[in-house]
N, C-alpha and C positions, 0 to 999 in steps of 0.2 A: 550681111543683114541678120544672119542667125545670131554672131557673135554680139549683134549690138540689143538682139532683145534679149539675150540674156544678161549684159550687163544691165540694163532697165530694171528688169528683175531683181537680181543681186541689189540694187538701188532702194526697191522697193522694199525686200525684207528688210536690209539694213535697218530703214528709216523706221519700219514698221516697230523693230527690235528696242531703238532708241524711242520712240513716243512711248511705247507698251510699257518701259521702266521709267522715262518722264512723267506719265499719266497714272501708275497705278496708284497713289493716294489723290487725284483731280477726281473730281468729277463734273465742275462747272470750267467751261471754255468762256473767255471773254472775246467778242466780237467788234474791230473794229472798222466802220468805213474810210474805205480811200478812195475811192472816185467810182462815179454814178455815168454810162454812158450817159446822151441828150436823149437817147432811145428808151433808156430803162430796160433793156434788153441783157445789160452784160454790166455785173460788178465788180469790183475790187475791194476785199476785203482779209484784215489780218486776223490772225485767232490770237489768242495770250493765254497763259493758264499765271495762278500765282502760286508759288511752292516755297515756305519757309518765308513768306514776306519777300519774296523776291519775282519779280515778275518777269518771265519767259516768251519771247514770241517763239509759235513753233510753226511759222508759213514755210521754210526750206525743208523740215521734215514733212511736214502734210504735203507739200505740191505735188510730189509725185507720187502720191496715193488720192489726189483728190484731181481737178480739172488744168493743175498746173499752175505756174508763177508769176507775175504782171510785172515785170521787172521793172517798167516807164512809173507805173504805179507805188510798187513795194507791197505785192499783196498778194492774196488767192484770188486767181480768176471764177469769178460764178456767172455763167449764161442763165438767160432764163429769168421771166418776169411770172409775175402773180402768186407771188409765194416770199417769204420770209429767207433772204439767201444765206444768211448765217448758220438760220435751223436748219437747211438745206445742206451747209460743208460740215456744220456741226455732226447731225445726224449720218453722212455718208461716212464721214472720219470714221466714228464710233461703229459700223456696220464693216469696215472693212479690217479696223484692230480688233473687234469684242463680239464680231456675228450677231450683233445687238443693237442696234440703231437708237435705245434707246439707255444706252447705256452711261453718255456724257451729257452733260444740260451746257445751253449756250445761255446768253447775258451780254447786250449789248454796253458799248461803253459810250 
C-alpha cells in the first residue's frame, strides 16, 4: 500500500514537472465540454492550451493533480454544481503548479 502511494506521488511530480515547462509561456487554458450528468451534479471536461499555433490537450497530465480521468467521456472529471467548473479545474490546476490560483485564465470553447 506504501509502495503504491508513493508511485501516485512520483506520478504527480512527474506530471506536475511536464505542465510547469508546457505552461510557462500559457496563461489562458481553453475549456471544453464533454458531457453534462441529467443531475448537473458531475462534469466532464477537457482543458487545451495553444503553443506555437499548435493546440495541446493536457487532461492526462492534469488528472492526477486535479479530480481524475472520465475515460467513457475523454475528459476531467468535475463534481459539484453552482459554480463555473472549468474556473473550478482551471483555478485548482494553477493553485497546485504556481501556489496561485490565479495564476492561469480559462476560456470556454
Amino acid at each position: 500500500m506504501r509502495e503504491e502511494k508513493k508511485m501516485k506521488q512520483k506520478e504527480k511530480e512527474k506530471n506536475a514537472e511536464k505542465l510547469l515547462a508546457l505552461l510557462d509561456k500559457v496563461n489562458v487554458i481553453y475549456c471544453i465540454p464533454r458531457h453534462v450528468s441529467r443531475s448537473g451534479m458531475y462534469r466532464v471536461i477537457s482543458l487545451c492550451v495553444v503553443i506555437d499555433g499548435e493546440i495541446w490537450t493536457i487532461d492526462h497530465w492534469a488528472a492526477p493533480l486535479l479530480e481524475g480521468y472520465d475515460k467513457r467521456h475523454n475528459g476531467l472529471k468535475a463534481h459539484g454544481c453552482g459554480m463555473d467548473a472549468g474556473s473550478h479545474l482551471v483555478h485548482n490546476l494553477s493553485c497546485r503548479l504556481y501556489n496561485n490560483g490565479y495564476r492561469l485564465k480559462h476560456k470556454w470553447i
